[in-house]
Structures are given as C-alpha cells and as structure tokens.
C-alpha positions in Angstrom: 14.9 11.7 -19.3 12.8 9.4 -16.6 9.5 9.3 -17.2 8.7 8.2 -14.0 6.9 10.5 -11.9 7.1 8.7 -8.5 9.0 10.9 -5.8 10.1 8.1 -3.9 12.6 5.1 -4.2 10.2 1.8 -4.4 11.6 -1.1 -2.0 10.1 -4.8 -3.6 8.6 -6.6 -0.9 7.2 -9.9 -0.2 4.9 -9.1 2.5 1.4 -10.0 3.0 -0.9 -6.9 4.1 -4.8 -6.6 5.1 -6.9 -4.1 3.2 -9.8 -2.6 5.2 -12.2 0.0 4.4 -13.0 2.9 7.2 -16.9 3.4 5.8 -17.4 -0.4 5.3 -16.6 -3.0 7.9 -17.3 -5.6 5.6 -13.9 -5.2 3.4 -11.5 -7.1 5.0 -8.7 -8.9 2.2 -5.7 -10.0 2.4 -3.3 -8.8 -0.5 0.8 -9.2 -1.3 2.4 -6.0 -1.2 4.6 -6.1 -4.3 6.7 -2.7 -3.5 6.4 -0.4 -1.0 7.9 3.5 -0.8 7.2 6.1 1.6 4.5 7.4 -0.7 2.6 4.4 -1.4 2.5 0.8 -2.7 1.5 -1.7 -5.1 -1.4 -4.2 -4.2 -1.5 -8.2 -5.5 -5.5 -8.2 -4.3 -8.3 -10.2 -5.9 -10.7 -7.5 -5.7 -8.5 -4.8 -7.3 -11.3 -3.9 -9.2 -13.7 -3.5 -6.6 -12.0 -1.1 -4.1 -11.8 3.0 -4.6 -11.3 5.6 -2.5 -9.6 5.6 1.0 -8.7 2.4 2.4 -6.4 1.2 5.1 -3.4 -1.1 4.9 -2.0 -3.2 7.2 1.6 -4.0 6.3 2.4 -7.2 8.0 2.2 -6.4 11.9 2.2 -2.8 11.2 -0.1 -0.4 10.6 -2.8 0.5 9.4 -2.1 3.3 7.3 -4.5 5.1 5.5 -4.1 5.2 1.7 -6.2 6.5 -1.2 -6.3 4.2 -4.2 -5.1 5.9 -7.1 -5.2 3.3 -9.6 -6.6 -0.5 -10.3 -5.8 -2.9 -13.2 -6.8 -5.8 -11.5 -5.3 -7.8 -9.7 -3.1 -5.1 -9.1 -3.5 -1.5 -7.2 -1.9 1.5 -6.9 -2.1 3.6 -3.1 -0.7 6.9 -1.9 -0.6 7.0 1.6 -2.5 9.6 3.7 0.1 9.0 6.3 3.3 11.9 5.9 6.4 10.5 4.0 8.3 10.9 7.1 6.3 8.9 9.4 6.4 6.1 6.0 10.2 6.2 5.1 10.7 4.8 8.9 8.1 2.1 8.1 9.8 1.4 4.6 12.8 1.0 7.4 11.2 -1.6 9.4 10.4 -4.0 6.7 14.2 -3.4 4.9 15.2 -4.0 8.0 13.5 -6.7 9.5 12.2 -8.7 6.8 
C-alpha cells in the first residue's frame, strides 16, 4: 500500500526560487526548490519557520505562482499551489525541459 498521499509525481530540482508575500512587501527570500510537482513544492528557506499562509514563488525566471504553505520544519517547507495543476504540469515541463 503507498502511504503517500501526494497526487502528483514530484520532479527533484536544483533551482533557486524567490519567496514573496502578497500582504507584506517586506518578505522577499531566496530559497532552493528541492522538488517540484504540479501541486506544489518543497522549500530549502532560512525562514521556514517564519512564513504561513499564502505566499508567492518565483521558480527561476518563471512565475510567480501563488502557493499556500501547508507545512514548515525549518529549513524546509511544504506549498500547494493556488495555480490549477494544468497550468503547473507545463511549468514542471519547462524546468524538465530546460534545466
């Protein structure tokens, strides 16, 4: 039986991304995207700890997407993306593709 209750294939990544917050213009990191899927994505980002709610993420030149953070053991974070998994599987594409 898989435990795993993700609905989509993860794709590991070595991309650098920009975190941003739509109610705070203050929140601006950079992070490492360890995976990526059209659902969400893990974070690498010093201020895990510090970030809830809806952010934004900025996956190399693309983006941003809006995300909710679902989880935070710092450094790491968990997002699902606001954005449909449609619209994500072709950015999951782009950065198979491209990268």
């Amino acid at each position: 039986m898989n435990t795993d209750a993700r609905h989509f294939n993860r794709k590991s990544t070595e991309l650098s991304g920009l975190v941003s917050s739509p109610t705070d213009p203050n929140i601006d990191l950079t992070c490492e995207i360890i995976d990526l899927s059209a659902g969400g994505a893990k974070l690498n980002i010093s201020k895990a700890g510090t970030l809830a709610g809806e952010i934004a993420l900025k996956i190399g030149d693309l983006g941003p997407y809006r995300a909710d953070v679902v989880w935070s053991r710092p450094p790491h974070m968990g997002v699902k993306f606001r954005v449909s998994p449609e619209v994500m599987a072709y950015v999951v594409m782009a950065v198979a593709l491209y990268r």
